[in-house]
C-alpha positions as CSV (number, residue, x, y, z in Angstrom):
1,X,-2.8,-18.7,53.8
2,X,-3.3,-18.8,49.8
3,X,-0.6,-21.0,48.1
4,X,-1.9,-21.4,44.4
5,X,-0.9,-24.5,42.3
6,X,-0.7,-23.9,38.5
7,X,-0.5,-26.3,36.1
8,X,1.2,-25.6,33.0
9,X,3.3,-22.6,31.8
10,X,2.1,-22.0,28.8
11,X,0.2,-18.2,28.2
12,X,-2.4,-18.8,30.6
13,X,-0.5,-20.1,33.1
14,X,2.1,-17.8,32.8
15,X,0.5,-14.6,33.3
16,X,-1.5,-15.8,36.1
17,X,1.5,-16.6,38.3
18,X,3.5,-13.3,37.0
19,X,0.5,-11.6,38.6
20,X,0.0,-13.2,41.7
21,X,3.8,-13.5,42.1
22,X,3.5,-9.3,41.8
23,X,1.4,-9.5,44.4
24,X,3.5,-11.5,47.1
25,X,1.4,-14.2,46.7
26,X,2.9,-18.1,47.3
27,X,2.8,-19.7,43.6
28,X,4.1,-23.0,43.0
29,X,4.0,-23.3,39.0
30,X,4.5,-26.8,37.5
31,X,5.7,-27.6,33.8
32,X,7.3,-30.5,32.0
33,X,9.9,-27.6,30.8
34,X,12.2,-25.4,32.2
35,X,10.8,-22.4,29.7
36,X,8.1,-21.0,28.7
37,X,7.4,-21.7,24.6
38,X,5.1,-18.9,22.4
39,X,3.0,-21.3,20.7
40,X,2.0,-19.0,17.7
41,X,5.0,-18.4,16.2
42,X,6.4,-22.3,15.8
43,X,6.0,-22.5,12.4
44,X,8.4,-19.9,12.3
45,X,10.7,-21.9,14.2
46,X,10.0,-24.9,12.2
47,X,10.9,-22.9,8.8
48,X,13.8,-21.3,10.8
49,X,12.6,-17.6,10.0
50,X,13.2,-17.7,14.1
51,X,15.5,-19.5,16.0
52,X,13.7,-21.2,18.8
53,X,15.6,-18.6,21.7
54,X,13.4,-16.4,20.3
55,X,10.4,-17.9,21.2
56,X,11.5,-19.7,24.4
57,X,12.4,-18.1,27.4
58,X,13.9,-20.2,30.4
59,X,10.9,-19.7,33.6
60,X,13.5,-18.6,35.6
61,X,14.5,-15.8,33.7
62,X,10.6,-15.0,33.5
63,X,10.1,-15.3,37.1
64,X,13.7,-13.6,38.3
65,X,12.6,-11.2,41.2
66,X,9.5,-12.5,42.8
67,X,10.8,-14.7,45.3
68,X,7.0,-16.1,46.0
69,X,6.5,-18.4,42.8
70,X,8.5,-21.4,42.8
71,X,8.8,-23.4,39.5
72,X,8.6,-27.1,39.6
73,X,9.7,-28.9,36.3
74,X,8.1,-32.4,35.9
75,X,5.5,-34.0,34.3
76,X,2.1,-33.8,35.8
77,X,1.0,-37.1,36.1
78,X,-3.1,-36.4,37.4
79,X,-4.9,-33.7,39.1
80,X,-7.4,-33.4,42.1
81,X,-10.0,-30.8,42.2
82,X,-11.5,-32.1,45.7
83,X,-8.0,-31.5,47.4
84,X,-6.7,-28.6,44.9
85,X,-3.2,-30.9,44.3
86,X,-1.6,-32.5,41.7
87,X,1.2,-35.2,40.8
88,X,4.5,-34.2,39.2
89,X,7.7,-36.4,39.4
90,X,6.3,-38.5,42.1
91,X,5.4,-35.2,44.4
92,X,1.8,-34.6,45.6
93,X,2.1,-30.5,45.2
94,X,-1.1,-29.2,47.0
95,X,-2.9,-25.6,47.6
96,X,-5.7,-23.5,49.0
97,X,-6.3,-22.4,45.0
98,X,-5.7,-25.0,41.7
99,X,-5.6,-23.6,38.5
100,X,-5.5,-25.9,35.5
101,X,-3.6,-24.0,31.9
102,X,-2.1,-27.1,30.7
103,X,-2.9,-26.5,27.2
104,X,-3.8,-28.3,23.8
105,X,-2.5,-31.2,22.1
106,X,-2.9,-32.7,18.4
107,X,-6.0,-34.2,17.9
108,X,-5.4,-36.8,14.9
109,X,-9.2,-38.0,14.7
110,X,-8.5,-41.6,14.8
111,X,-6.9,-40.9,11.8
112,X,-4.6,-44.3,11.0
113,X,-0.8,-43.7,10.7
114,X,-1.5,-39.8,11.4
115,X,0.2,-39.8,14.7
116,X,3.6,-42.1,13.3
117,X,4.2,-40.3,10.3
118,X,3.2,-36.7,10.5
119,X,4.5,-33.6,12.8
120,X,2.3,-31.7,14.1
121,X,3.3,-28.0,15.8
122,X,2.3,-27.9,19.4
123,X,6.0,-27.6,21.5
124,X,9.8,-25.9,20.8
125,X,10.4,-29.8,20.3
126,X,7.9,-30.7,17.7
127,X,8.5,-27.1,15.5
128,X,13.1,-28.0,16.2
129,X,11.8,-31.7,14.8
130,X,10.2,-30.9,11.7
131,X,12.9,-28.3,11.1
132,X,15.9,-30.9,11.4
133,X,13.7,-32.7,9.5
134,X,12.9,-30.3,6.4
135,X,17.3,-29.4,6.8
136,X,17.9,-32.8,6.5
137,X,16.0,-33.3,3.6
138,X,17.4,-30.0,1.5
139,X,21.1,-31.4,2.8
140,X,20.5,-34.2,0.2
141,X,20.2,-31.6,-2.7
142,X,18.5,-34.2,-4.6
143,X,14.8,-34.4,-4.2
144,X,11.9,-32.0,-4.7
145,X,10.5,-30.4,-1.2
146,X,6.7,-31.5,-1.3
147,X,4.9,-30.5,1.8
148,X,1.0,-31.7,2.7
149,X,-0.4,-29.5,5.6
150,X,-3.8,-31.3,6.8
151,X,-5.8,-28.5,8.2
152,X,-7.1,-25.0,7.2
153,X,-7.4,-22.9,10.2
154,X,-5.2,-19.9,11.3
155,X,-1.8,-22.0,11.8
156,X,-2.4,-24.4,8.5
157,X,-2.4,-21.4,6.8
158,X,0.6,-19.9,8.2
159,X,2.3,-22.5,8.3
160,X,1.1,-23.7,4.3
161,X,2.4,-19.6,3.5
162,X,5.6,-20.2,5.0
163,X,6.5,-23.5,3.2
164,X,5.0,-22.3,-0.2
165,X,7.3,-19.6,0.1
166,X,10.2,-21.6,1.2
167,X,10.2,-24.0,-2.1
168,X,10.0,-20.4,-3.8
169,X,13.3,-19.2,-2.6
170,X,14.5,-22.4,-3.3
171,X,13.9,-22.1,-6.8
172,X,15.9,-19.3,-7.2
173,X,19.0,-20.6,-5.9
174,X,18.0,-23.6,-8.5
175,X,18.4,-25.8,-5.4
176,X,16.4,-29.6,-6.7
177,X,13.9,-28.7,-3.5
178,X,12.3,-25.6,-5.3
179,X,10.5,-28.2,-7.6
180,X,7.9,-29.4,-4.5
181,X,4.4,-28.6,-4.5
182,X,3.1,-27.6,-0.9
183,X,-0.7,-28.7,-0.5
184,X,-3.2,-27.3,1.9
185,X,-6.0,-30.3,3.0
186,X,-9.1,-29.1,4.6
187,X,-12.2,-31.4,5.3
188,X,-14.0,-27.9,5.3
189,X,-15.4,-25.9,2.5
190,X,-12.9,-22.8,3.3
191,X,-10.2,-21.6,5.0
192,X,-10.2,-20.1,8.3
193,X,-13.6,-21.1,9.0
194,X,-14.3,-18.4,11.6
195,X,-13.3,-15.7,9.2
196,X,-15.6,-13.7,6.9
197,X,-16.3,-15.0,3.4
198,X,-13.9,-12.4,2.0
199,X,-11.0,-13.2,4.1
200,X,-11.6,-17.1,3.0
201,X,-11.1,-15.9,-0.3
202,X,-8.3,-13.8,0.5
203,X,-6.9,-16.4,1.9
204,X,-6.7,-18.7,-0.5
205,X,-6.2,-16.6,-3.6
206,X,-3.0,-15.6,-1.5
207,X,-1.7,-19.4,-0.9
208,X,-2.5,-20.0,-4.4
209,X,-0.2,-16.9,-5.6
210,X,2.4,-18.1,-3.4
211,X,2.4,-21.4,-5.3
212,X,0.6,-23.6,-2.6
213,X,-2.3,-26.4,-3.8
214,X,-5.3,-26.0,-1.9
215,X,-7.6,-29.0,-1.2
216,X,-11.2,-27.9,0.2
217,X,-13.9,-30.4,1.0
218,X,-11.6,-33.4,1.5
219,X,-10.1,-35.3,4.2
220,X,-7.0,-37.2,4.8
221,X,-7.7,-40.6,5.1
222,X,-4.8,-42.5,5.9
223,X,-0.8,-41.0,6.5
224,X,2.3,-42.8,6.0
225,X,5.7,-42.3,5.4
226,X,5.5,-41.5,1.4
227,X,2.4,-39.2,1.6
228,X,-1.4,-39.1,2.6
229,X,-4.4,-40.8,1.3
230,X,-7.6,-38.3,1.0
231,X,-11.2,-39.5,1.7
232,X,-11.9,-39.4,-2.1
233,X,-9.4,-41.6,-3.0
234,X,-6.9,-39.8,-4.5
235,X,-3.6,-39.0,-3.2
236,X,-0.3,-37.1,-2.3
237,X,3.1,-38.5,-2.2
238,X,5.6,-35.8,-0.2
239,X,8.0,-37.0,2.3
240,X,6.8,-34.0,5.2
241,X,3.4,-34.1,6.3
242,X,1.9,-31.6,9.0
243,X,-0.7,-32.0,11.0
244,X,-2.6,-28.7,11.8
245,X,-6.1,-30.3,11.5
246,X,-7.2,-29.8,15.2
247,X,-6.7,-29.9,19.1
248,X,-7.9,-31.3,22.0
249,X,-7.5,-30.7,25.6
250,X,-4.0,-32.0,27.4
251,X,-4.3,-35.7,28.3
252,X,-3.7,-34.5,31.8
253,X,-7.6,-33.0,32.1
254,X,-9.0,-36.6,31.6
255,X,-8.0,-37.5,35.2
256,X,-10.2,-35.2,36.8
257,X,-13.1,-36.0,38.6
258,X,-14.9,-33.5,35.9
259,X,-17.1,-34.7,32.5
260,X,-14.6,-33.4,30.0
261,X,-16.6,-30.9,27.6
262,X,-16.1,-30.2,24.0
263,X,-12.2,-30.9,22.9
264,X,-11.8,-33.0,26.3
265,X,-11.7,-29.4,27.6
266,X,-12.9,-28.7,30.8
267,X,-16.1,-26.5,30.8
268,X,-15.8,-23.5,33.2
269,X,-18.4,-21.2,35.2
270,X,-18.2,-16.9,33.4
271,X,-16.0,-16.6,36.6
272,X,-13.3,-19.0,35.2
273,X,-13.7,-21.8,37.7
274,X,-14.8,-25.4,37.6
275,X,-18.6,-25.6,38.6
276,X,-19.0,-28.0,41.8
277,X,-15.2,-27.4,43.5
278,X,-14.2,-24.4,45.3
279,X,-11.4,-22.7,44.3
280,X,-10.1,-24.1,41.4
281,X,-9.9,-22.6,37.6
282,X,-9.4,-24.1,34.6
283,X,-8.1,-21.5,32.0
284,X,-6.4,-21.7,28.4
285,X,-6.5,-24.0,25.8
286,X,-7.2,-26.4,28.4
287,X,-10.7,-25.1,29.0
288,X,-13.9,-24.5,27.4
289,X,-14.3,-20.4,28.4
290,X,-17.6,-18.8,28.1
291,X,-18.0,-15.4,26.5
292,X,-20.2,-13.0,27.3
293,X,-22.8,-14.3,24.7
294,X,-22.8,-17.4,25.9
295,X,-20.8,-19.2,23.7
296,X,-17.5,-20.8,23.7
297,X,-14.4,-18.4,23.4
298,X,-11.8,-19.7,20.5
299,X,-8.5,-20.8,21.7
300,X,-6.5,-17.9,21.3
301,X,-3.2,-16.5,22.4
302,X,-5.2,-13.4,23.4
303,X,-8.1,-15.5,25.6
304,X,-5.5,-17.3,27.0
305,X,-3.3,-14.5,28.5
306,X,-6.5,-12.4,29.7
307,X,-8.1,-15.7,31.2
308,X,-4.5,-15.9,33.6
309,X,-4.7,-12.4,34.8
310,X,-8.2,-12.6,35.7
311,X,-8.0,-15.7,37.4
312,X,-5.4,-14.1,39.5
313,X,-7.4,-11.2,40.1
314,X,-10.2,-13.6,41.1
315,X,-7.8,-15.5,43.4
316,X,-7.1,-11.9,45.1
317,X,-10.4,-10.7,45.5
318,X,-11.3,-14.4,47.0
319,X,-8.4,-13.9,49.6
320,X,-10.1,-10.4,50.4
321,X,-13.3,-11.5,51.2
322,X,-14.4,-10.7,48.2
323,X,-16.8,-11.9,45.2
324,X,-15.3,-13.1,42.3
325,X,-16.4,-11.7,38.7
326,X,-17.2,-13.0,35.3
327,X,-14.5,-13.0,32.7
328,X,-14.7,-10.3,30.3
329,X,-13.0,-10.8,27.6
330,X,-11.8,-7.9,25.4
331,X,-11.3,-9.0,21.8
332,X,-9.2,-7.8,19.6
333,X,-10.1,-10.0,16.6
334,X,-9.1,-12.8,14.7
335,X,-5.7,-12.9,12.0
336,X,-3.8,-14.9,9.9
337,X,-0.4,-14.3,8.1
338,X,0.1,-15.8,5.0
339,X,3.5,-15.1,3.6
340,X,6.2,-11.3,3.8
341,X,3.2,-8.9,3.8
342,X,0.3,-10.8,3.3
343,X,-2.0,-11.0,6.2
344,X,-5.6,-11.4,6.8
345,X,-6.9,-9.7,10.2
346,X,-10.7,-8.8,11.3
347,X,-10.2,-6.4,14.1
348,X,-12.1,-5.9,17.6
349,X,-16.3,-7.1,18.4
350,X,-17.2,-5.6,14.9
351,X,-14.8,-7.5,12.7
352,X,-13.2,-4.6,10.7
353,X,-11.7,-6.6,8.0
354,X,-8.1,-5.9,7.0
355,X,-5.6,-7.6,4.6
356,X,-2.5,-6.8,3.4
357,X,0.1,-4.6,4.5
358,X,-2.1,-3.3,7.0
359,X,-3.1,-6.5,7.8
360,X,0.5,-7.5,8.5
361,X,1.3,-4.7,10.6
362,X,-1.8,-5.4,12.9
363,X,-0.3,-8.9,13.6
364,X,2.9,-8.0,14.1
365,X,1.4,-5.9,17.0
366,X,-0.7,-8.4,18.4
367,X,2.1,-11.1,18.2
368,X,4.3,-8.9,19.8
369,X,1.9,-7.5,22.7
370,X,1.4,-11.3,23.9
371,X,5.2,-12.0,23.3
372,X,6.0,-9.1,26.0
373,X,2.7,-10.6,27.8
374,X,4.9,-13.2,27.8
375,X,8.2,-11.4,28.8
376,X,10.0,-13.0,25.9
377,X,12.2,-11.2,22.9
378,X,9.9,-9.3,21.2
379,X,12.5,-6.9,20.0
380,X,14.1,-9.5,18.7
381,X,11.2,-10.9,16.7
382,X,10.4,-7.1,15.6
383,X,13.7,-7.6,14.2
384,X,13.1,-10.0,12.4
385,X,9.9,-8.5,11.1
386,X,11.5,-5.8,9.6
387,X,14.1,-8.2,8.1
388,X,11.5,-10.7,6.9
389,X,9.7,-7.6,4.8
390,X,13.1,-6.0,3.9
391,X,14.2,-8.7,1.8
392,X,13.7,-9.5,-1.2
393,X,13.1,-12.9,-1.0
394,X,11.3,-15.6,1.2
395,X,12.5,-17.7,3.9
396,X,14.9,-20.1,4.1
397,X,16.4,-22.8,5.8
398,X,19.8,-24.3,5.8
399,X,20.5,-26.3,2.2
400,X,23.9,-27.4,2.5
401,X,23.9,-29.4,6.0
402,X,21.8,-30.5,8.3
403,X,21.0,-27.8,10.9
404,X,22.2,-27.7,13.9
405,X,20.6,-27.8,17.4
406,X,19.7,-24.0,18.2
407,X,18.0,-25.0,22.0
């Protein structure tokens, strides 16, 4: 009989027990929350240009109707590749299949005081945190908003874009926060390294525009509760500091009986499963995928949701007697938004490079192809898209009290 343990709900996860659970197959999914959180758009959560209901959506819902997946919440606590089983809450939870999608976690470097004094954007929690956080600090009405965002890939930049623009619309309700700088730190020469040269330009003539400081070729040496301390000497005083500067696989891979790969991901066969055991996957952020090249697939919204419904596909064909196939991956490029119509997006194998309005409208699609991947709300973000470019001024948050708790 195939019973199939997944751990993690996140993308990966989640589409591979959507499918299997079409399919009548037993599913037991395990997750340390009761929903299912769309990672890409936290930042938008943490600048509350989306409520977090919006980009949360309780497993049960997700899974109402197919009476073959169970969802266990708890925290996984190790895994076993030899006996296809985990640990959550105490429970040994075992299977004839075990597929691993338990995500990415903030990798600080070893960077001191990076981890106690900065938020990084990786759960509902950590994006509702920084949010209370940034309220609380515009409920003062007294001090400047400065913002340091360590990191230059696809979500510093977002997330740098939606800040800048933030202190913007704060200055014209003349509200004392307007007067912050937000800065951009990258150890790297540009920003979004995988992107063309133009779009690294693009993208930082943009932040600039919207009023962000961009730091290239410097790291952050040190963070504490007044600022950060970069590699050259200098520094930054700001009160908010978020960390976007790199991931690394889930603590939870490290207890395999596997060499962790690059990230402390685990490396996977073109097939998606983990040389040397039999039936068992690792997929997602979690994993170190192969593309059809031979190297590493980035960790993607779009990798991860493929990589689920194949494995499940995989896991049927196994059950039918037959052979499993190699991951294909179909690629629909690589984007970034940067603030109410500015985007950068390179589109499909060949990279057609796109910024803009067009650019915008590209990841709005994307965004909200994986959010119905997903089966979350996204009419309702549409909605908001059409609001956010509507307007005629940037987001905001709550100045005049502390927010409240949204879920």
């Amino acid at each position: 009989m195939t019973h199939v343990v997944i751990a993690g709900a996140g993308l990966a996860g989640l589409a591979c027990a959507h499918e299997l659970g079409r399919k009548g197959i037993d599913v037991t999914l395990v997750d340390r929350n009761d929903y299912h959180q769309f990672q890409p758009l936290l930042y938008q959560v943490a600048t509350s240009q989306l409520p977090a209901a919006d980009v949360a959506r309780p497993l049960a819902s997700i899974f109402h109707g197919l009476d073959t997946v169970r969802v266990v919440q708890a925290d996984i606590t190790d895994l076993n590749f030899a006996t296809h089983s985990l640990t959550a809450g105490g429970e040994r939870i075992e299977g004839s299949h075990l597929v691993v999608a338990a995500g990415a976690t903030a990798n600080f470097f070893g960077t001191p005081g990076a981890e106690e004094h900065s938020f990084p954007l990786y759960s509902v929690a950590d994006a509702t945190a920084l949010r209370h956080h940034v309220g609380a600090l515009l409920a003062g009405e007294r001090d400047p908003l400065d913002v340091v965002v360590v990191g230059g890939g696809p979500t510093g930049v977002e997330t740098a874009g939606a800040f800048a623009e933030l202190t913007a619309a704060l200055r014209t309700m003349h509200h004392p926060g307007g007067k912050g700088q937000t800065s951009l730190v990258n150890h790297g020469p540009a920003l979004l390294a995988p992107f063309s040269e133009r779009s690294h330009v693009y993208a930082r003539d943009k932040l600039v525009e919207h009023g962000a400081k961009v730091l290239l070729g410097v790291g952050v040496a040190s963070v504490d509760t007044e600022g950060v301390t970069l590699s050259d000497g200098s520094r930054i005083d700001a009160c908010t500091v978020i960390w976007a500067g790199g991931e690394s696989a889930s603590p939870i891979a490290g207890t395999a009986e596997v060499k962790p790969g690059r990230g402390g991901r685990i490396d996977v066969s073109a097939d998606l499963t983990v040389p040397a055991f039999e039936n068992v996957y690792a997929i997602g952020d979690v994993a170190n995928i192969p593309g059809a090249d031979g190297s590493t697939l980035p960790q993607l919204g779009s990798v991860a949701l493929q990589a689920g419904t194949w494995t499940a596909h995989n896991i049927e064909r196994a059950a039918a007697g037959k052979p499993k196939k190699a991951f294909a991956y179909k690629d629909k490029g690589i984007m970034a938004m940067i603030g109410r119509g500015a985007a950068v997006a390179e589109i499909g194998e060949h990279r057609h490079h796109l910024e803009g309005h067009l650019a915008f409208a590209a990841w709005l699609g994307v965004h909200a192809s994986l959010l119905s991947g997903a089966h979350s709300k996204a009419d309702a973000f549409l909605s908001w898209a059409w609001d956010y470019v509507d307007r005629e001024h940037s987001a905001m948050v709550e100045c005049t009290a502390a927010p409240t708790t949204d879920g």
